[in-house]
N, C-alpha and C positions, 0 to 999 in steps of 0.2 A: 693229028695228035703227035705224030713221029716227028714232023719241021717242025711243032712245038717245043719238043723238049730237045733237040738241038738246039733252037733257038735262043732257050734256058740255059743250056749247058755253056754256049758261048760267050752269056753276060756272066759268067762264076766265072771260067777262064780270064776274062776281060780283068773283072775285077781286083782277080786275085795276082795278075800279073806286078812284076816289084819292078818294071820302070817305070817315069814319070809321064805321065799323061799330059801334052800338050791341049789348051783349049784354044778352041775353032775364034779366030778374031772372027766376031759375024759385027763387030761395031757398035757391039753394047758395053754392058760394067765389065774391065776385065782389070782388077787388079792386082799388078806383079812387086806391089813392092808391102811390108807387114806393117802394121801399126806398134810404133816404140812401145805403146806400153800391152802390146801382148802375152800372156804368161803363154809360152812353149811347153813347159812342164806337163807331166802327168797330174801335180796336185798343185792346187793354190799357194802360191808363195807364201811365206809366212811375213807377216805384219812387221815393220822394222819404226824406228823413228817414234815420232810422236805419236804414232797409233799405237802403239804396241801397249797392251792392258797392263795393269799395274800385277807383280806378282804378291803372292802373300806374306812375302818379307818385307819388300817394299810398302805393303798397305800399312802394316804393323810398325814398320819404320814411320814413317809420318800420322802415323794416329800417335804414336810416344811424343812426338814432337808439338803435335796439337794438344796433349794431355798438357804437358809442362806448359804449354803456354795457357795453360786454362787457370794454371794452379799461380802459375811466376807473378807476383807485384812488382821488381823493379824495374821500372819504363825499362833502362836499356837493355836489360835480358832480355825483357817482350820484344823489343825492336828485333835484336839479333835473331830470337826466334822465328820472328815474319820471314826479317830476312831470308833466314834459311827457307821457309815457306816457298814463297816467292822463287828462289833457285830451282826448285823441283822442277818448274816448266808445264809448260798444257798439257802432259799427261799425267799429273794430278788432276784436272781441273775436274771433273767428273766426281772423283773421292772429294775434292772438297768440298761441291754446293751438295754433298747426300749428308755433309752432317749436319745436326741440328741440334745446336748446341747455345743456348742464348745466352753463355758467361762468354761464347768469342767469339757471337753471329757478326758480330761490326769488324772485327778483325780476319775474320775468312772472308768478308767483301770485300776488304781492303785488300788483300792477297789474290786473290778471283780475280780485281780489277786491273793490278797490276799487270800480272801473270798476262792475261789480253790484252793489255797496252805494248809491253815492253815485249810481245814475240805478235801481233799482229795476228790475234785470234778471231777468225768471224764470229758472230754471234750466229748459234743456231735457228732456224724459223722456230719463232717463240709456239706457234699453232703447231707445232709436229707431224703427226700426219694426218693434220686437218686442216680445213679451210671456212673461212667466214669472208661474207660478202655483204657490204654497209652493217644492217642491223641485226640481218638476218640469222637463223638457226646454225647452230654450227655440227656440220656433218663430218667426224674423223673417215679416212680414207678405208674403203676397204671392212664396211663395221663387219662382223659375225651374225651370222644370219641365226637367231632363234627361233623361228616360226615356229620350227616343226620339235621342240621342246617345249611345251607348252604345261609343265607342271605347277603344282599348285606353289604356290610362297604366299610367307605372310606379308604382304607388300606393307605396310606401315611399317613393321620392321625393318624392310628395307627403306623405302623412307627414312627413318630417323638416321640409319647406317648413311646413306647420303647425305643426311642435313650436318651429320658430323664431317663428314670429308668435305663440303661445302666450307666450312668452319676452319678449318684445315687447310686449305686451299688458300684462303683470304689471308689465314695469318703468311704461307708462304707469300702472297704476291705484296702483304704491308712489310715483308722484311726485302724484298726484290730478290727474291728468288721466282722469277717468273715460269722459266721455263719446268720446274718443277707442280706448279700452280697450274698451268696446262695442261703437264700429263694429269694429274688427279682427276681436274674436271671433265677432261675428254674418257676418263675410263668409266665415272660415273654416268658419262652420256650413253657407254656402250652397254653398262651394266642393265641401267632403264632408262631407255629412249623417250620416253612418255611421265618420266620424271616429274610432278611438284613442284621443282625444284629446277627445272628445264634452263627459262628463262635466266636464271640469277648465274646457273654454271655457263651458257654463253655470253653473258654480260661480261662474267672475270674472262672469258680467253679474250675477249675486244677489248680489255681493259691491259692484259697482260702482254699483249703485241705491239697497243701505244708507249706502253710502260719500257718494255726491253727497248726498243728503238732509239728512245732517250737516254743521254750519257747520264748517269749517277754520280754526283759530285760529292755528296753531304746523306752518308745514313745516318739510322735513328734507330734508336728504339728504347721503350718504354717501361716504367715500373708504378705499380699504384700499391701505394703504402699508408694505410692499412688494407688486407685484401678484405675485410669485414668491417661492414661499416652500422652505426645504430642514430636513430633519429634519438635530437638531443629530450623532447617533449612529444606532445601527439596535437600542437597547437598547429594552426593552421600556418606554411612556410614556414617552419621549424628549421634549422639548419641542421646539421649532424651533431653527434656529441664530439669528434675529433674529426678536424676537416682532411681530407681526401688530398695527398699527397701526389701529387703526377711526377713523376721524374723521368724528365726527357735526355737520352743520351744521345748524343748527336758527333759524328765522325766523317773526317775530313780523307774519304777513301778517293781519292782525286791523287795525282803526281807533284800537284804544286800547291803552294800555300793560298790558301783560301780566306776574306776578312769577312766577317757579318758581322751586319749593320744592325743589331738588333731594337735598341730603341734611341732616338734624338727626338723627343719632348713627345707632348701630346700632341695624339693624330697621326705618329711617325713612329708607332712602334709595329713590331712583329705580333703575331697573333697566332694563339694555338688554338684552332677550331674541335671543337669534340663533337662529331655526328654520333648521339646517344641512340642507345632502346632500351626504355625502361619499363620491363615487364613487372605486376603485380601478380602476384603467386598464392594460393591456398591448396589445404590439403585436398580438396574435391579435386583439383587438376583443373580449374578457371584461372584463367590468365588472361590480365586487359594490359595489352599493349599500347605503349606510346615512342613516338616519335620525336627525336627536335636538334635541335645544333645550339651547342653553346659558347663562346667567343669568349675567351679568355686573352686582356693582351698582355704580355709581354712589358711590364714595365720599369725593369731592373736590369745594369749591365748596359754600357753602349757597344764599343765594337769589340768583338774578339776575334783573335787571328790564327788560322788553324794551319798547321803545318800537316804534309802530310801522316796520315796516322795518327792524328792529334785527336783527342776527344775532350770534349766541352758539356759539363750538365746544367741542366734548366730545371729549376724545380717549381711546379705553379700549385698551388692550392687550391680546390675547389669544396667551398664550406656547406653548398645544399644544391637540392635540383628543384627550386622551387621554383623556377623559372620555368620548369618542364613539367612541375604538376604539385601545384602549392598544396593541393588538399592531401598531398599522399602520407603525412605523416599521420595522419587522423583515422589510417585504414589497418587493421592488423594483421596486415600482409606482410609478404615477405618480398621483397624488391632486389630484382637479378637487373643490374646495370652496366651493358654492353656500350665498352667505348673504340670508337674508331676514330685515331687520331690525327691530328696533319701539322706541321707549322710551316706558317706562313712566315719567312725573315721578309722584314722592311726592305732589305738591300745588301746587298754582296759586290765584292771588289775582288776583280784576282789577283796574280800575284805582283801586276806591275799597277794596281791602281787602278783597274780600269773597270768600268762596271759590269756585274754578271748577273744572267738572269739564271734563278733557279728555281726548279720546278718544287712545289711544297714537299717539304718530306714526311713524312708518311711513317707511322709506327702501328707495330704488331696489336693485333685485336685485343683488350683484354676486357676481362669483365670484374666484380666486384659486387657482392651481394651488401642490402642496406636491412637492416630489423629494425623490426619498430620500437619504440620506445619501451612500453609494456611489457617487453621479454626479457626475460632477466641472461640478457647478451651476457655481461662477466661473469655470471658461474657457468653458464654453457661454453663458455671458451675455454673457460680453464678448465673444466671436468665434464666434455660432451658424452660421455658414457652415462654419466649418472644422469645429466640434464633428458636423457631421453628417455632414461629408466623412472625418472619422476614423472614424467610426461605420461607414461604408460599408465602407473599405478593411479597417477590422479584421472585419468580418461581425458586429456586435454589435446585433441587433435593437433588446432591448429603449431600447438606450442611443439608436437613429437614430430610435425612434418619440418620447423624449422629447425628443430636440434638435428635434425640427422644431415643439414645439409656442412654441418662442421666436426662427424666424425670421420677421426683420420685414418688411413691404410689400417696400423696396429689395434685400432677398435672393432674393425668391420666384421669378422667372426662374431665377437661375442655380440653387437648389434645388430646382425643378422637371427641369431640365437633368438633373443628378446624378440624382435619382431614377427617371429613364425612360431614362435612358442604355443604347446597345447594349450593355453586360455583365449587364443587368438576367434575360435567360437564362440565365446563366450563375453567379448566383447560388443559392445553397440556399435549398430551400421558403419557411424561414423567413422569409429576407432579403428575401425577393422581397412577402412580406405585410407586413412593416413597410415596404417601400417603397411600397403601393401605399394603408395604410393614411394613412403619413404628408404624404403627395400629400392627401389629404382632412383633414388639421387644416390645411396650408396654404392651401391653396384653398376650404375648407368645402362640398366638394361630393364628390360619386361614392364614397361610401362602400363601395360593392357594385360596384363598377366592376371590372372583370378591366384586363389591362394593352393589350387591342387598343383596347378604348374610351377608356383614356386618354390612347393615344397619338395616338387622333382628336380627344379633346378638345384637346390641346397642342396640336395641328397649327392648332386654328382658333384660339387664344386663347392663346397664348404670348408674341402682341408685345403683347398689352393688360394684362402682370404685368409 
């Protein structure tokens, strides 16, 4: 015990001694010389350069400067405003793709892409910190272990909270913002693994890693005008009563001037593809879905030539989807029409003439609901408070589940009001399910909800509608 703690006592001495300790060459790793970029310091150096976070005078400085360019119409103010954009350098670039702002989603591309061009930005690994492998499931790095939390959730709530982020997702990866479109679906994977919804969120990160890897030449995006649309009769292939406006905006966020080809005669034109879903809808919560793509071409306009930052509109019309489901005017439904866009140009030139291929461009999700002829669409549009309120008093289900999907922000109180109202028992089966149905297109919430729960929900959250 006693040579023990001598023993002891002379590795303290050993240690504590303040000259330098030569190591034994025995002809292994003996390395005498530091690596340059080792920090010596007691603490972490601080950030310099292009890393360095943006401060909060700085963020506030270029949101002002993105505000004005939101509001400015004359070209060469917008210009000089990019410009300035664009001088900020890569540590904006973060602040830029977090806004989301669709009056100058096409002009913070334009600016993003610059900014990566003209300072030699890599492109981040669009999968973050995941990985996929061919088709397979995609597993983010590192997930959070839940096991052993095991409590109860209403999972269709969750579910639906997914099917919106899913929604969300898609429209970031049709505007190319991928690597934002990534994170979303990888947090939804970690949120529920076992997801519904599984499949479709690994599909978009394989979809948004092909997608970033390709240069972006030519965005887009899109406006459907009117967002309410009514069938003109209830006859079979009926057209609308006013045809379905698409307006395609299309920008030249590339450094050099760009020509498209877009139509020279028949058989030689561009072509805007619309992969449709067009659900039928009633108060009960039955919905028959349909599928289909419709080919719209392009046959106005030969070439135009876009300079950088240039923007070019396309406006196509589409007068009915009887090609997708002739008989649906005949039904007294209500039709939720999801469009997912693309065009195809015939042919592109760059800037010395010489042929360019480019990949379809691709515009943001949008949807646009169709009524059927039989609903008196123009006074619900102009007065959706009353149209609902007529709806109640006559007991017309299906017509109170269609008015409440066009009242707006400043109605929702009092059409909340109406639909929980003390006669709400004393109403028939029916009325009482499109009332509790219609409570959840206004609110976007408690789809399954019975009417005690929603009267607790209103109880906590009525003065904040």
């Amino acid at each position: 015990m006693k040579r023990l703690c001598c023993f002891l006592l002379l590795l303290v001495v050993t240690a504590c001694s303040s000259g330098p300790v030569k190591p034994e060459d025995d002809g292994g790793f003996v390395s005498s010389d530091t690596a340059a970029d080792v920090n010596t310091a007691d603490n972490a150096a601080p950030v310099h350069g292009d890393r360095a976070p943006l401060t909060p005078k700085e963020q506030q400085e270029a949101a002002l400067k993105v505000s004005r360019l939101e509001e400015e119409l004359a070209d060469d103010e917008r210009n000089r405003l990019i410009d300035e954009l664009v001088q900020l350098g890569p540590r904006y670039l973060e602040f830029f793709r977090a806004i989301d702002r669709e009056a100058v989603a096409l002009d913070l591309m334009y600016v993003i892409h610059r900014i990566e061009r003209e300072h030699r930005v890599e492109k981040a690994d669009p999968l973050g910190t995941g990985k996929t492998e061919g088709n397979g499931a995609v597993e983010p790095a590192n997930p959070p272990d839940f096991s052993q939390e095991r409590e109860e959730f209403d999972r269709e709530e969750v579910e639906r909270f997914l099917a919106a982020r899913l929604q969300q997702a898609r429209r970031m990866l049709d505007g190319g913002r991928y690597e934002s479109a990534t994170r979303v679906a990888e947090a939804a994977i970690i949120l529920l693994p076992d997801t519904r919804l599984r499949s479709e969120f690994d599909a978009l990160i394989v979809q948004a890693r092909g997608e970033s890897q390709s240069d972006l030449l030519i965005a887009g995006t899109l406006n459907l005008e009117p967002e309410n649309l009514q069938y003109l009769n209830d006859q079979k292939a009926a057209p609308f009563r006013s045809p379905l406006q698409i307006r395609c905006f299309l920008k030249n966020v590339s450094t050099t001037a760009i020509t498209l080809r877009l139509y020279e005669g028949k058989g030689r034109e561009s072509v805007l593809q619309l992969d449709l879903t067009y659900e039928q809808l009633d108060f009960q919560g039955n919905a028959m879905s349909q599928r289909g793509t419709v080919r719209l071409p392009i046959d106005a306009g030969e070439s135009i030539t876009l300079q950088p930052n240039e923007s070019y509109e396309i406006n196509v019309p589409l007068e009915s989807l009887s090609s997708l489901d002739s008989d649906a005017p005949r039904k007294f439904a209500l039709g939720a029409v999801q469009i997912q866009a693309a065009l195809r140009v015939y042919g592109a030139l760059d800037a010395e003439s010489k042929p360019l291929v480019l990949r379809p461009i691709r515009f943001p999700t949008r949807t646009v609901f169709v009524f059927p002829s039989g609903f008196d669409f123009e006074g619900a549009l102009a007065r959706p408070l009353n149209s609902l309120r007529d709806a109640l008093d006559k007991g017309l289900a299906q017509e109170l589940f269609m008015a409440s999907h066009l009242i707006g922000r400043r109605d929702r109180r009092t059409a909340g009001d109406l639909l929980l109202g003390d006669d709400f028992d004393d109403s028939v089966l029916a009325l009482q399910r499109a009332r509790l149905i219609s409570m959840s297109v206004i609110f976007q919430t408690g789809k399954a909800w019975d009417i005690k729960r929603w009267r607790q929900w209103w109880d906590e959250n009525r003065l904040r509608q």
